[in-house]
OpenMM code with the backbone's topology and positions (N, CA, C; nanometers):
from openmm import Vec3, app, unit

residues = "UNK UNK UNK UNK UNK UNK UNK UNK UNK UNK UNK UNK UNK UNK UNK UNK UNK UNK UNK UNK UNK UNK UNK UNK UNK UNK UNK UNK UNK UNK UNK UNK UNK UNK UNK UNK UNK UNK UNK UNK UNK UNK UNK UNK UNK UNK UNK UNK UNK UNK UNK UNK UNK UNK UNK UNK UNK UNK UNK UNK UNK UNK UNK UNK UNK UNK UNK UNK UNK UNK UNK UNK UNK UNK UNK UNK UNK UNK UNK UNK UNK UNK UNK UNK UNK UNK UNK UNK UNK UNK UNK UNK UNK UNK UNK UNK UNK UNK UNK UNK UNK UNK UNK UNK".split()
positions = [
    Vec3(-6.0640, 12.8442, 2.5637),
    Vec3(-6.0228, 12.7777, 2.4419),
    Vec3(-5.9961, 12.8837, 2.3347),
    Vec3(-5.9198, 12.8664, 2.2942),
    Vec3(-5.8291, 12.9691, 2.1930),
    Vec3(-5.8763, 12.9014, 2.0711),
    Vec3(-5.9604, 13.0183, 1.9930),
    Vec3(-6.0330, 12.9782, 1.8256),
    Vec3(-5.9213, 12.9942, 1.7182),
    Vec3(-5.9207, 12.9262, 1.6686),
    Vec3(-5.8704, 12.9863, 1.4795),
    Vec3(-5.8792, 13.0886, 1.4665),
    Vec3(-5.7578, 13.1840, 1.4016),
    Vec3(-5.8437, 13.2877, 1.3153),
    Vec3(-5.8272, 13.2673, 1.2096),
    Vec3(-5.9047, 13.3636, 1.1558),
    Vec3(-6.0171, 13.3493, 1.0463),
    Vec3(-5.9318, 13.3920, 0.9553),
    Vec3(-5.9114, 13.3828, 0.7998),
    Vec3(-5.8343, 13.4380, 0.6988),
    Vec3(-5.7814, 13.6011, 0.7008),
    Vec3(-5.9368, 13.6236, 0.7421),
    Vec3(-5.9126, 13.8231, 0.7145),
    Vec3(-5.8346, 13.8254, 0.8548),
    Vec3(-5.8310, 13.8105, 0.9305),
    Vec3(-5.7431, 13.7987, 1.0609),
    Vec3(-5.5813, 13.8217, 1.0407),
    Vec3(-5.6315, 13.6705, 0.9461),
    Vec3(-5.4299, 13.6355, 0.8944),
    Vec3(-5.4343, 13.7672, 0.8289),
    Vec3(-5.4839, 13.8169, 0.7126),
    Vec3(-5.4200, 13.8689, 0.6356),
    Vec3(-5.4112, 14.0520, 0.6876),
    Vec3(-5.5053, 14.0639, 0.7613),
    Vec3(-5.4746, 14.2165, 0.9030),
    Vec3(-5.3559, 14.2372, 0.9512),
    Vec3(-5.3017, 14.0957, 0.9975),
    Vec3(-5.1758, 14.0989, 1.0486),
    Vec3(-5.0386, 14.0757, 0.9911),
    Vec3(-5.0408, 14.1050, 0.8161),
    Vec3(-4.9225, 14.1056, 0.6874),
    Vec3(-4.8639, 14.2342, 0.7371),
    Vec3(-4.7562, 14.2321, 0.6976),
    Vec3(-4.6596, 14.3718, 0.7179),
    Vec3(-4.6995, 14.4492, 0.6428),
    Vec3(-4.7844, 14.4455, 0.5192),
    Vec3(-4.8476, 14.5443, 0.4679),
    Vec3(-4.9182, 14.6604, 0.5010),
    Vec3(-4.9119, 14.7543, 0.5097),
    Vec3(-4.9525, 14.8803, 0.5663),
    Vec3(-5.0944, 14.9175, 0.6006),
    Vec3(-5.1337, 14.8848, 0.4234),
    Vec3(-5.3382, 14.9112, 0.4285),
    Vec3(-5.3954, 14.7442, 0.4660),
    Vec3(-5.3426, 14.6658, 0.4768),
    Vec3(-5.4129, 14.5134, 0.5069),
    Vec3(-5.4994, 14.5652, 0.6356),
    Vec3(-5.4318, 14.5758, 0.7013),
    Vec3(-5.4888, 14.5824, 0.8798),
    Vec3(-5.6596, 14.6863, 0.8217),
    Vec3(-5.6469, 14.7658, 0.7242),
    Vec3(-5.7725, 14.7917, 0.7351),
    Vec3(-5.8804, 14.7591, 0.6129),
    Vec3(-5.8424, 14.6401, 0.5779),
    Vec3(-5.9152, 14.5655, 0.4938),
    Vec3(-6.1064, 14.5614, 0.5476),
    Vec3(-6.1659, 14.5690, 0.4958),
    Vec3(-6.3286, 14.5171, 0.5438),
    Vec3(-6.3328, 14.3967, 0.5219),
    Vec3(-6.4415, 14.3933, 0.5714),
    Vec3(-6.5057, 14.2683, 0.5998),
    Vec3(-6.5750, 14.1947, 0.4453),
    Vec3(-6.6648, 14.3042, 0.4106),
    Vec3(-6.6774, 14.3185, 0.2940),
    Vec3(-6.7052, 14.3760, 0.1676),
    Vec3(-6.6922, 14.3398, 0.0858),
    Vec3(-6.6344, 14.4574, -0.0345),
    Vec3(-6.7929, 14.4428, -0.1102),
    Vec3(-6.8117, 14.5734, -0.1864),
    Vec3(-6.9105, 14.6152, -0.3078),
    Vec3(-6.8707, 14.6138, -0.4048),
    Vec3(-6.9064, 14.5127, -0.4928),
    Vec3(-6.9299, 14.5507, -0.6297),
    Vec3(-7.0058, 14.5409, -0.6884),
    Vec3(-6.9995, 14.6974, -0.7468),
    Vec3(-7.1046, 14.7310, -0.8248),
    Vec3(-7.1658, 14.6812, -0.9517),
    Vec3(-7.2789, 14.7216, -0.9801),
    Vec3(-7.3440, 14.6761, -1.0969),
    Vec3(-7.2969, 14.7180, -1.1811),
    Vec3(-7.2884, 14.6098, -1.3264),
    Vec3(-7.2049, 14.5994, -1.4522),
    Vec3(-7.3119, 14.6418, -1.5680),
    Vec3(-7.3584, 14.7407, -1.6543),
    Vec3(-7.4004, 14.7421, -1.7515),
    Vec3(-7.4364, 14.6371, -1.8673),
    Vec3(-7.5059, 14.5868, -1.8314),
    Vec3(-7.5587, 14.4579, -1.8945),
    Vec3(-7.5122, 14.3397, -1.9093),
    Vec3(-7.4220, 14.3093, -1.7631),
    Vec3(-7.3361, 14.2080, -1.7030),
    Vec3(-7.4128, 14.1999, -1.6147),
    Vec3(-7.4205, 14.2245, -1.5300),
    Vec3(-7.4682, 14.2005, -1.3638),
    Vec3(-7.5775, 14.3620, -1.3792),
    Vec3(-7.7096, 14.3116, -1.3425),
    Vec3(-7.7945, 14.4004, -1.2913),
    Vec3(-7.7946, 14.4814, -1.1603),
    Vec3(-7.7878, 14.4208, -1.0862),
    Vec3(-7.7388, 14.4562, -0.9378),
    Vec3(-7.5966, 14.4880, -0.8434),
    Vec3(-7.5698, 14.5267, -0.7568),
    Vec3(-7.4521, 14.5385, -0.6813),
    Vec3(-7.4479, 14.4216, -0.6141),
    Vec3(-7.3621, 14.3669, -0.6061),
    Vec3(-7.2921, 14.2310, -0.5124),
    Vec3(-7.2187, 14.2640, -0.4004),
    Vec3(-7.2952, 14.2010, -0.2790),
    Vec3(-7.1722, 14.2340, -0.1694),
    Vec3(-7.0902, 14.1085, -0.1190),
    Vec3(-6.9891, 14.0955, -0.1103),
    Vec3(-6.9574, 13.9627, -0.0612),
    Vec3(-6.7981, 13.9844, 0.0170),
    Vec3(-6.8080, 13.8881, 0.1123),
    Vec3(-6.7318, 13.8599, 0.2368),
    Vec3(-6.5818, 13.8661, 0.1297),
    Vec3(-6.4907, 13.9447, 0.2468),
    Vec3(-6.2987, 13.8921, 0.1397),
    Vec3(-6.2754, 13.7701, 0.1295),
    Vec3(-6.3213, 13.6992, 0.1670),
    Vec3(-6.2814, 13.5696, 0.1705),
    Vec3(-6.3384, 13.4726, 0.0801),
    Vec3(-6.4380, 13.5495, 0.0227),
    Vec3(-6.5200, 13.4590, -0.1371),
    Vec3(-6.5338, 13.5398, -0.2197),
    Vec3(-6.4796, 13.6296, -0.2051),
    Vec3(-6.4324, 13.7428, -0.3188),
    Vec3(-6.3254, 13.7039, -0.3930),
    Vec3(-6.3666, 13.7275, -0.5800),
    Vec3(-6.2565, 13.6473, -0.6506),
    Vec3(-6.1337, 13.7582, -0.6607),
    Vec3(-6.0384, 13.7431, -0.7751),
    Vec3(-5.9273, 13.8377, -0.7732),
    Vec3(-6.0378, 13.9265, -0.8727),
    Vec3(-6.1269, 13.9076, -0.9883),
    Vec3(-6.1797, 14.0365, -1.0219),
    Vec3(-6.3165, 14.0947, -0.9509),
    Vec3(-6.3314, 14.0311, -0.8480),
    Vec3(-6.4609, 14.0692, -0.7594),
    Vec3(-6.3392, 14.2265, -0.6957),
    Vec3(-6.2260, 14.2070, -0.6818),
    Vec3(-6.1693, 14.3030, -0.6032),
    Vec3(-6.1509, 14.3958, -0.6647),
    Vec3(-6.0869, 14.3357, -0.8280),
    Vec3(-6.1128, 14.4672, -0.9354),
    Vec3(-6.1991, 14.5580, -0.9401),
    Vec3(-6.3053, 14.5250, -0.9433),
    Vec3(-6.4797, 14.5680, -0.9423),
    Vec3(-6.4178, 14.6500, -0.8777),
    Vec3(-6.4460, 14.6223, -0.7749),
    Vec3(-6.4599, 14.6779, -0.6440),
    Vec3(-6.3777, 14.8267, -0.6259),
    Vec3(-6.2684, 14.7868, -0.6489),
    Vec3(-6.1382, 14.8968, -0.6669),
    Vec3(-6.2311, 15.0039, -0.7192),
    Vec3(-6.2543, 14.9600, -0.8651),
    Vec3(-6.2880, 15.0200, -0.9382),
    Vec3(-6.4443, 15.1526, -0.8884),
    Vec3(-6.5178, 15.1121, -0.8340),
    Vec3(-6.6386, 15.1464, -0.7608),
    Vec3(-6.5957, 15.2095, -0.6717),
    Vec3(-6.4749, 15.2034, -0.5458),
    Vec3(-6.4140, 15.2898, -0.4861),
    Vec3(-6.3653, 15.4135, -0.5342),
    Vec3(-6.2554, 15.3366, -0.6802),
    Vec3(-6.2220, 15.4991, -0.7114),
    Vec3(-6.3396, 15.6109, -0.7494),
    Vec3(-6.4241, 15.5473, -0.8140),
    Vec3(-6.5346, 15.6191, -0.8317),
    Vec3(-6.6045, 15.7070, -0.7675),
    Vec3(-6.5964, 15.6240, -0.6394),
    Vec3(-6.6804, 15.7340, -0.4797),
    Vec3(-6.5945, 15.8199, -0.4475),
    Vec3(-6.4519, 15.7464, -0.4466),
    Vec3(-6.3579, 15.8743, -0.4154),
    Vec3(-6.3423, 15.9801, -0.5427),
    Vec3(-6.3449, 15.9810, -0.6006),
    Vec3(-6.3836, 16.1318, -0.7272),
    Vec3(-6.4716, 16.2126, -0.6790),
    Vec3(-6.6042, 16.1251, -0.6505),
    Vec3(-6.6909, 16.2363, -0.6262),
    Vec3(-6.7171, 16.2810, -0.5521),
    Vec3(-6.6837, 16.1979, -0.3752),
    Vec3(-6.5967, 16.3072, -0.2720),
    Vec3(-6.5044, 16.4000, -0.2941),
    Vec3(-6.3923, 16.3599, -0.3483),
    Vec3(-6.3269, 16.4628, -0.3937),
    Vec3(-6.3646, 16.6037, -0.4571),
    Vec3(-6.4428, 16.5733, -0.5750),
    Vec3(-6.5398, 16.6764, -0.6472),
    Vec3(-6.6132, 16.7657, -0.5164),
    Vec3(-6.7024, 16.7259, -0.4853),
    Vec3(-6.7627, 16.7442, -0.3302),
    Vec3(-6.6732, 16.8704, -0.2570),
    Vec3(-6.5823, 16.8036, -0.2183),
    Vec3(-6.4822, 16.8660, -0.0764),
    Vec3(-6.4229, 16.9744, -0.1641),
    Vec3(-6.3773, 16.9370, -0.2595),
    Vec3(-6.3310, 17.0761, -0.3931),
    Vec3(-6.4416, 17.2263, -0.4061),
    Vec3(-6.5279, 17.1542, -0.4313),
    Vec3(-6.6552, 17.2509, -0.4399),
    Vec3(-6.7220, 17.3010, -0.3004),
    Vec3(-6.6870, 17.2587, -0.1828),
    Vec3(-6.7257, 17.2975, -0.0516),
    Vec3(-6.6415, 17.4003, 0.0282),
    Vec3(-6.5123, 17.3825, -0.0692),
    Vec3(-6.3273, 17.4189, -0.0475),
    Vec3(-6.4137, 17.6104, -0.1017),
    Vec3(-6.4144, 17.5587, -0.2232),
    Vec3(-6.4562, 17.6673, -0.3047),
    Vec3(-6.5521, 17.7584, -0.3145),
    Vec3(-6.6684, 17.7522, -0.2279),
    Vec3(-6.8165, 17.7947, -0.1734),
    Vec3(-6.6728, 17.8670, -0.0677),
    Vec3(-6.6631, 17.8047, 0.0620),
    Vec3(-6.6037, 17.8427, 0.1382),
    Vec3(-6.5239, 17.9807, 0.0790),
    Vec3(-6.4295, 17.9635, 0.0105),
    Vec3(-6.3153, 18.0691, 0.0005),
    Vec3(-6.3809, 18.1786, -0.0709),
    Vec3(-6.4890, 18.1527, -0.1553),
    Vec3(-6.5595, 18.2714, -0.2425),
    Vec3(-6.6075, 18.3389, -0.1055),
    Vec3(-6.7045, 18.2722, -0.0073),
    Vec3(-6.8043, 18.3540, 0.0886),
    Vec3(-6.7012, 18.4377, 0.1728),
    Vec3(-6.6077, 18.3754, 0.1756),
    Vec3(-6.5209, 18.4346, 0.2889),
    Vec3(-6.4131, 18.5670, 0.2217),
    Vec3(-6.4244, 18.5490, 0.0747),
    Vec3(-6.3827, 18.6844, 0.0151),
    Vec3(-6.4897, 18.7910, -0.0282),
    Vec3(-6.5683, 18.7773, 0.0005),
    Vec3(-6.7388, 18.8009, -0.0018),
    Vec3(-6.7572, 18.8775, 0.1777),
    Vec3(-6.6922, 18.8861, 0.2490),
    Vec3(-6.6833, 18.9623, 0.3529),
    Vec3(-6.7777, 18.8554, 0.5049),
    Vec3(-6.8049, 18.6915, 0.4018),
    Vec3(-6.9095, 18.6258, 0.5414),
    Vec3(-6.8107, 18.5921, 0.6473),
    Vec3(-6.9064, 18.6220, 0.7816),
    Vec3(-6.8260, 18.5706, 0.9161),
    Vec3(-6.8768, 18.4181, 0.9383),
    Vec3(-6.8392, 18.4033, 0.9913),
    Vec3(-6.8850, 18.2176, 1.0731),
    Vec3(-7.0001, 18.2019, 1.0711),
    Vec3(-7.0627, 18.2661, 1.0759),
    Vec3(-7.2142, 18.2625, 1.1561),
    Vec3(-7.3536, 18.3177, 1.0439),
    Vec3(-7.2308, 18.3889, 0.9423),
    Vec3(-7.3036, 18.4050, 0.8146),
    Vec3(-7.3749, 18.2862, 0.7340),
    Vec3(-7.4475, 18.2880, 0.6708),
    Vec3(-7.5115, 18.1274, 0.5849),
    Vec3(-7.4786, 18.1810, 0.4466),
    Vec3(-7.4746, 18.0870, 0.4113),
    Vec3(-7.4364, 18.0914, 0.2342),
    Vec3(-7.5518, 18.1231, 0.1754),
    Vec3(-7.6797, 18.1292, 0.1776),
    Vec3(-7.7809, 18.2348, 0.0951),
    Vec3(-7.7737, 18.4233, 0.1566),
    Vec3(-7.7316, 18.4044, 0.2713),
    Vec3(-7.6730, 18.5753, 0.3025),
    Vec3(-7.5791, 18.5980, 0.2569),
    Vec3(-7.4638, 18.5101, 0.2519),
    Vec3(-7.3685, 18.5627, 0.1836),
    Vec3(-7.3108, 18.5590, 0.0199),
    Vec3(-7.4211, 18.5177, -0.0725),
    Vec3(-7.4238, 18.5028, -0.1674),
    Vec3(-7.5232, 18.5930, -0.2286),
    Vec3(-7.6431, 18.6509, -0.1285),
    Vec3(-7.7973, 18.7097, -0.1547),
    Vec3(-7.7700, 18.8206, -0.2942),
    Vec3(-7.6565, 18.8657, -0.3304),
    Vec3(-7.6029, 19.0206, -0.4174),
    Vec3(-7.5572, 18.9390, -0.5508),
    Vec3(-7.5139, 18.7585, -0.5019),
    Vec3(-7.4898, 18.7433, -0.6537),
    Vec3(-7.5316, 18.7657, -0.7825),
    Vec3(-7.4841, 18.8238, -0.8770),
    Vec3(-7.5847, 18.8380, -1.0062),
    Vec3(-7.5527, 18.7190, -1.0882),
    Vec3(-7.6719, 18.7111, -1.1919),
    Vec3(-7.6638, 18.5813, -1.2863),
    Vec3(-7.5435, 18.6323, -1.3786),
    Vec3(-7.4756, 18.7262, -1.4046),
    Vec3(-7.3614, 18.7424, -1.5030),
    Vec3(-7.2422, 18.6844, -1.4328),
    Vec3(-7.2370, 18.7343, -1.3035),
    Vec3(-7.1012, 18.6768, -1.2047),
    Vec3(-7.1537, 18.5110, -1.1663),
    Vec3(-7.2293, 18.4472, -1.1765),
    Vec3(-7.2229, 18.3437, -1.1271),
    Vec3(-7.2276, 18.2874, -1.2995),
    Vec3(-7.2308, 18.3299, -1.3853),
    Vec3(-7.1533, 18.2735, -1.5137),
    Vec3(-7.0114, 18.2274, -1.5650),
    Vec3(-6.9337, 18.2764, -1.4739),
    Vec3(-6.8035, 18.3196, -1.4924),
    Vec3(-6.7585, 18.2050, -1.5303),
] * unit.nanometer
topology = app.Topology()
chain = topology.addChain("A")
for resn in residues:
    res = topology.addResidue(resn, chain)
    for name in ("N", "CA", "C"):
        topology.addAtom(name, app.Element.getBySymbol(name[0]), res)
C-alpha cells in the first residue's frame, strides 16, 4: 500500500534547488525578552516568521564558522611560514613567539 507523502516530501521535490535539502526541523532561537528559550519545531508548523528566526540564527552560526575556518586558515599559513612541517604542533611551532609579535 502506497502512503501519502507528507508536505516536506512535496516540497523536496519543487524544482527549487535548496528545497530537496530542507530539515525536518528548524531552530529558533531565543528572543531577548520575547521568548526565553529556543523553539524547535517540525516545517510543517513552522510559521512564515518561525523561518525568519530561524534564518536569522543560521546566519549567525554561519559567521562564526566562518570566523573559525578564517582563523584556522590563518594559524595554518603563519605556522607554515614559521618553517612547521605536518607533524609539527602549533605550541612547537609557535614556542619563539614573543608578546610584541603576537601584538601586531
Amino acid at each position: 500500500m502506497k502512503t501519502k507523502p507528507t508536505l516536506l516530501e512535496l516540497l523536496r521535490k519543487q524544482p527549487e534547488m535548496y528545497l530537496r535539502d530542507l530539515p525536518e526541523n528548524i531552530r529558533i532561537p531565543a528572543l531577548d525578552g520575547n521568548r526565553p528559550d529556543e523553539v524547535v519545531r517540525r516545517i510543517e508548523d513552522a510559521t512564515i516568521d518561525d523561518l525568519a528566526f530561524a534564518i536569522q540564527g543560521m546566519e549567525l552560526e554561519s559567521r562564526l564558522i566562518h570566523r573559525r575556518l578564517s582563523g584556522l586558515r590563518d594559524l595554518y599559513e603563519m605556522a607554515r611560514k614559521r618553517g612547521a612541517l605536518g607533524v609539527t604542533t602549533v605550541a612547537d611551532a609557535f614556542a619563539s613567539i614573543s608578546a610584541e609579535e603576537a601584538g601586531k
